[in-house]
N, C-alpha and C positions, 0 to 999 in steps of 0.2 A: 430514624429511618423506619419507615412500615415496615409492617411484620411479611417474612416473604410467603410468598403464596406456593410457591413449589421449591424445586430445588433440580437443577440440570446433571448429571451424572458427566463428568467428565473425566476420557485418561489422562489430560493435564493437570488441571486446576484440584482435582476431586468433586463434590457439593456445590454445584454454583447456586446462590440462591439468586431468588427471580423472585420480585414482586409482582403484586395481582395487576396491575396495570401495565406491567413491563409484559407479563405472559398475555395479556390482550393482545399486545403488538407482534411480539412470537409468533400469534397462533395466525394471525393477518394472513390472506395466500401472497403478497409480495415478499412478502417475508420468508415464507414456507418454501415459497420459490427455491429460496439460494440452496436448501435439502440438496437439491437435483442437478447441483453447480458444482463440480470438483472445484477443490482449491487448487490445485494444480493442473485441472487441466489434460494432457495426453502422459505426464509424467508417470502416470502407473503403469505402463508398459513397462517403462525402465526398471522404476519401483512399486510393486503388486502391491503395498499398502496403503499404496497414495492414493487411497479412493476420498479420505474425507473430504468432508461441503463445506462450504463457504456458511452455510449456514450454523456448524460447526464451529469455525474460524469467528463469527459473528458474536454468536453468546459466550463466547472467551476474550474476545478484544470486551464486551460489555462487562467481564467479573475482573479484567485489569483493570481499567479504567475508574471502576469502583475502589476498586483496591488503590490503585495510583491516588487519586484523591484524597482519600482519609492519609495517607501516609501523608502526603505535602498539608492537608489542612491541621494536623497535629504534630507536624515539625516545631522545634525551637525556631522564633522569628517569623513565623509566618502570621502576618497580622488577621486577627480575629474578624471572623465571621459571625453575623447571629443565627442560631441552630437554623434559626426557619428559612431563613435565605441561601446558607450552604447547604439543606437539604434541596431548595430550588438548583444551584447550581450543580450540586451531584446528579440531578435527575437530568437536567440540560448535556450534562457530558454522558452519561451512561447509555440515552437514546443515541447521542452521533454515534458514538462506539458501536453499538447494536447495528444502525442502521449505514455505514459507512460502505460498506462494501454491495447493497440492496439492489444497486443499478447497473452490477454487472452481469454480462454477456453470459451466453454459451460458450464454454470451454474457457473462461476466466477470460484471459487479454485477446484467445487467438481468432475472435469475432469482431472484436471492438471496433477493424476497418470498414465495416460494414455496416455500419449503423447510419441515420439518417442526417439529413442536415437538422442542424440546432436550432431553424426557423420550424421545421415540424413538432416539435416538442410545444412548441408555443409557453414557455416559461416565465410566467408572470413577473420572478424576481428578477428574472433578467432584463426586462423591458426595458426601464430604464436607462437601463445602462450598455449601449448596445456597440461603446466603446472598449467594454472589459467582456465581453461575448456576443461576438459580429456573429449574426444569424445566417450568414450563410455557409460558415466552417462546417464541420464535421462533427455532432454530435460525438462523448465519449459516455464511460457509465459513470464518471463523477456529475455528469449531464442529468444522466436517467434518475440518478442518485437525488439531487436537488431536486429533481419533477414531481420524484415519488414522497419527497421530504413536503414540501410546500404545495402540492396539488393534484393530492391522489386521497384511493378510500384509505390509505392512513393517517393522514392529513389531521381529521377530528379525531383520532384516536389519540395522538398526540397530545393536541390542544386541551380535551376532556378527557379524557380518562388519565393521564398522565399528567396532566396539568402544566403542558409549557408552551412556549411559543415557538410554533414550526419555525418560522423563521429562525429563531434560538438554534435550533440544531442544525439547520443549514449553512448557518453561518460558521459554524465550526470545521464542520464538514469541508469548504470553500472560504479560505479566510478574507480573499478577495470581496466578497457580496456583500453590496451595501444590505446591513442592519440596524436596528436598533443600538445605539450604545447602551441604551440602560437595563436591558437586555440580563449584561453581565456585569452592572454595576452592583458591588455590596463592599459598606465602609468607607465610602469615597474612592474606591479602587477599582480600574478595569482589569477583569477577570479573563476577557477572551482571548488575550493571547497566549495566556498558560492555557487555559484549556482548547484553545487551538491545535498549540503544541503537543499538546497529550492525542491527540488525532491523528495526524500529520506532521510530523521532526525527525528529527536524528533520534528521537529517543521516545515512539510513540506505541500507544499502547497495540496498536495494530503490529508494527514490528515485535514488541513482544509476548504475542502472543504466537504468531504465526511463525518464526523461527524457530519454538521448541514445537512446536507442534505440526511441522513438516519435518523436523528431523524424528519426531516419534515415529510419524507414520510413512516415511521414507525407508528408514530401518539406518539412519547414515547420525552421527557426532555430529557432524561441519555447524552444525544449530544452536550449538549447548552451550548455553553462557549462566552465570547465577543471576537466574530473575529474582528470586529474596532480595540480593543484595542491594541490586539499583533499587526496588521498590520501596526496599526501609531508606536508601539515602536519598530519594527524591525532595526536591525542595521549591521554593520560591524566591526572587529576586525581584523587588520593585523597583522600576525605576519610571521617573516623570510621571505617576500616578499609577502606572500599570504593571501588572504579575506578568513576570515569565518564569520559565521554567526551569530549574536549576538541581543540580548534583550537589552536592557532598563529598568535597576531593579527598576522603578516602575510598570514595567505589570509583575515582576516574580509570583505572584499573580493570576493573568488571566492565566501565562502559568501552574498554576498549577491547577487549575479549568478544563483546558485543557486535561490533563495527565489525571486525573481524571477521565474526560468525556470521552475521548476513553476507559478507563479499564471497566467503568460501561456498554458503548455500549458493548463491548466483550461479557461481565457477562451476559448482559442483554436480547441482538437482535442477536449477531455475535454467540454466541455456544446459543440460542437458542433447548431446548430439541427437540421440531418438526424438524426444518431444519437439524438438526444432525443427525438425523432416518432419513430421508431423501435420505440425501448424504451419506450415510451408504449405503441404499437399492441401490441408483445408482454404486456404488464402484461393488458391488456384482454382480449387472447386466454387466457393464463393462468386470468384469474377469471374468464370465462366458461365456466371448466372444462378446457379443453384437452385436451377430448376423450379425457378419462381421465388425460392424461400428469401424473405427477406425480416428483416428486424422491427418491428412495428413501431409506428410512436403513439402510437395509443398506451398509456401507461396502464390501464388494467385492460389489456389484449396482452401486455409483459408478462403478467403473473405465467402466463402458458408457456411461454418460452425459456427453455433449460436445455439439458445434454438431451437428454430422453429426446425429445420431441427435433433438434436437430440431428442425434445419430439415426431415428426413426427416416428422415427428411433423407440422411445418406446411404442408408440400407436399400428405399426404393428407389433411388436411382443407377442409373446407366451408363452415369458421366463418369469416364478413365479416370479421378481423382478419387470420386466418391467410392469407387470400386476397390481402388487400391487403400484408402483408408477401412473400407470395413472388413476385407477380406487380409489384412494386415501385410501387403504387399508395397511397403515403401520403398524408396528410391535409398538405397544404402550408401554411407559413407564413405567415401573414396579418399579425402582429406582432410587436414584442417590444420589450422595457421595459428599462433598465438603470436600476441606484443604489439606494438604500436600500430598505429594505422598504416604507417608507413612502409611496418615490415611485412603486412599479410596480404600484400597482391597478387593475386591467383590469375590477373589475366592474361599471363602468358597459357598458365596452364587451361584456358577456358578459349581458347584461340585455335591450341593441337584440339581439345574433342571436339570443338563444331567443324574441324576440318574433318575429322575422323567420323562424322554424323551421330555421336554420343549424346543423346538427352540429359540435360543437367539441370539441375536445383542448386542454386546458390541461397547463402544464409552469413547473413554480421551479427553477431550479437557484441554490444558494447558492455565491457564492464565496469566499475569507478566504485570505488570505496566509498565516495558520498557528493553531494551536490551540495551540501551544506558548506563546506569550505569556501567551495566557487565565491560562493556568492557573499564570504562575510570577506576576503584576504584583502581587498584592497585596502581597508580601513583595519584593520584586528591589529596591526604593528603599533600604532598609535594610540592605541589606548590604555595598555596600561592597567595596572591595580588599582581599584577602584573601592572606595572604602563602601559596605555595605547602603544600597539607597540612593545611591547618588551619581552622575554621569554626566561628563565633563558636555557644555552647551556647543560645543564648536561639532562635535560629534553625529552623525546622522543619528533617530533616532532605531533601536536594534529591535527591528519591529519580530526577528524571527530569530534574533536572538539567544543562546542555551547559554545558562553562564553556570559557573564552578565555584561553591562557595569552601574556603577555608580560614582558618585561625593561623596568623600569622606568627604565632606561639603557643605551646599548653598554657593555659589560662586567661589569654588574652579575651576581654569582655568584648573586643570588636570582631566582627568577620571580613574579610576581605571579598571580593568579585571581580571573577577573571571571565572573560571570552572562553567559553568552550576549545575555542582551536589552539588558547594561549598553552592549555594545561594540558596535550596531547601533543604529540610529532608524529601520529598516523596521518593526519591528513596531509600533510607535507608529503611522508614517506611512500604514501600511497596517492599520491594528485595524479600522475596518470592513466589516460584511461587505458583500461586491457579490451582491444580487439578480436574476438574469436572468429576468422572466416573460415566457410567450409562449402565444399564441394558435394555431392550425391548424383549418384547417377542410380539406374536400375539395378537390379540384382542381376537380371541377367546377360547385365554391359559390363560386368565388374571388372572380368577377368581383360576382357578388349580395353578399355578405358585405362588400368593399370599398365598395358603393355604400351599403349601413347602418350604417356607420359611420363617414360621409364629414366627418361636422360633428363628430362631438366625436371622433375618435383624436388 
């Protein structure tokens, strides 16, 4: 590994070290951008310390991610790499990590509706394939993300000074995009969908960095899980030629502690009732035009756009939303619903205030312990223990796949591999979703609003 060039100061990690080409890409203004991005968002109302940047969030998912790797490439069982090609594939992962979050909005998700169609982007790698991104959708930032990856001034910094192939990162980034396979070919093994998964999974370096480090700077527990523990037990499973990404079922314990920790962050800081009025009131101001301001698809016309330059945008204006967000005069909480989707219908109660002439904000936040289940339950009954390497032909193959290695006895020379969902009963215990709906009206409707709907809330 080169000798690093600097060293990042962080209250998580401590020393991040940064190599001389990695700090080229840092110092980029798309990059520098995310500085000016909460990670959260409108949350620091709630929580005063929730000011850190995504940009923040960015060079720690890039010191896991480094960290993740060495720990699965010097596991027991994980077949050998040669030094020079696992340093290519470490530099392949450390930039997605870096640059994964690059192509997000102002105020994190609560812009994202605004953004343009995917035909203005004009994205090269998408061309092709215009079946796996119709250009007339709705641009998102994993959009802006790939534009900036594949066809921006960071583009050759990638390619030269770092030495990999943009496409390589984008691919990771979006596991969907057709790429190169040989890309993350080394040993006869495809590499891309363990290092996919370290991106984007149930168990990605993004998730672990960002949970302990929105409950540091929240001031709130719900976050804290042992990162040591997963990192020292991450591992590999091949199957049909290719790596995916696997545990060590003595930390399936800590990964469930994990699981846990994000759904309570959700419940807790993430659908926060404040930041939800919020991004409610900004949505409103948005579509009533926003006084011109709109999201560029000019990708270095991007680098300018942050919180600054839209709170700016909402300070000089005169629109009753934009007013109420900067003078901190939101629509207050009147209610709010927990449990099934079934049980949180409020339109009775949204029926008495427009009889009553009560202006209201309504807001759903859906919540789920994970998506990963969804989509592996129909087949995971059927499979079965599976002796290391090997996976029965009649089986789809487990393209996104988490599997859980153990020894079937102390001393047993074999290892066993199980389906992540086999070696856990959270996602069972936890498969439905949690509904939050809520109600907001003015501050100074509170008291009237409360007395029409005293008999049936």
């Amino acid at each position: 590994m080169a000798r690093a060039a600097a060293e990042v100061r962080d209250p998580i990690h401590g020393g991040i070290p940064v190599e001389r080409s990695e700090l080229k890409l840092l110092d980029h203004p798309l990059f520098q951008r995310l500085r000016y991005i909460k990670q959260l968002g409108f949350s620091d109302l709630s929580f005063p310390g929730a000011t850190h940047s995504r940009y923040l969030h960015s060079v720690g998912a890039l010191h896991v991610a480094g960290v993740a790797f060495d720990s699965i490439m010097d596991a027991p069982g994980t077949p050998e790499v040669r030094p020079a090609r696992r340093r290519e594939l470490r530099q392949i992962l450390r930039a997605a990590a870096m640059l994964h979050d690059v192509g997000h909005a102002p105020f994190s998700h609560a812009t994202e509706f605004a953004m343009p169609d995917l035909r203005d982007l004009k994205i090269g790698a998408y061309a092709h394939r215009p079946d796996l991104y119709p250009p007339g959708r709705q641009a998102t930032h994993e959009d802006y993300t790939i534009k900036i990856v594949t066809d921006s001034s960071i583009t050759p910094l990638l390619e030269h000074e770092l030495g990999v192939p943009a496409g390589a990162v984008a691919g990771l980034v979006d596991p969907d995009l057709p790429v190169d396979p040989s890309w993350y070919e080394a040993g006869g093994i495809d590499w891309r969908p363990l290092l996919q998964q370290l991106i984007s999974s149930e168990l990605d370096v993004d998730r672990m960095d960002y949970l302990v480090r929105d409950s540091h700077f929240t001031g709130v527990h719900y976050g804290v899980f042992d990162l040591n523990w997963l990192m020292n037990n991450l591992a590999c499973h091949v199957v049909d030629g290719a790596a995916y990404l696997a545990l060590q079922a003595r930390a399936i314990y800590a990964f469930d502690d994990f699981l846990i920790a994000r759904y309570h962050m959700f419940l807790m800081v993430y659908f926060h009732y404040r930041s939800v009025a919020y991004e409610e009131m900004l949505h409103r101001y948005l579509n009533a035009g926003a006084d011109g301001w709109t999201i560029p698809a000019d990708i270095e016309s991007y680098a300018l756009v942050d919180d600054a330059q839209l709170t700016d945008q909402l300070r000089r204006s005169d629109n009753e939303w934009a007013r109420r967000i900067v003078q901190r005069k939101e629509f207050k909480l009147l209610l709010e619903r927990h449990g099934s989707p079934a049980d949180v219908d409020l339109s009775h109660i949204l029926v008495r205030l427009a009889e009553g002439g009560i202006p209201v904000i309504t807001a759903a936040s859906r919540g789920q312990l994970s998506k990963y289940f969804d989509g592996r339950a129909a087949h995971a009954a059927t499979q079965g223990e599976l002796p290391l390497g090997t996976h029965p032909t009649a089986a789809p193959r487990p393209t996104s796949a988490i599997w859980v290695l153990e020894r079937p006895y102390r001393g047993s020379p074999t290892l066993r591999a199980r389906h992540l969902e086999q070696s856990t009963g959270l996602f069972e215990r936890y498969s439905e979703q949690l509904t939050m709906s809520r109600i907001y009206v003015p501050l100074e409707r509170l008291g009237d609003a409360g007395a029409l709907i005293d008999d049936i809330a």
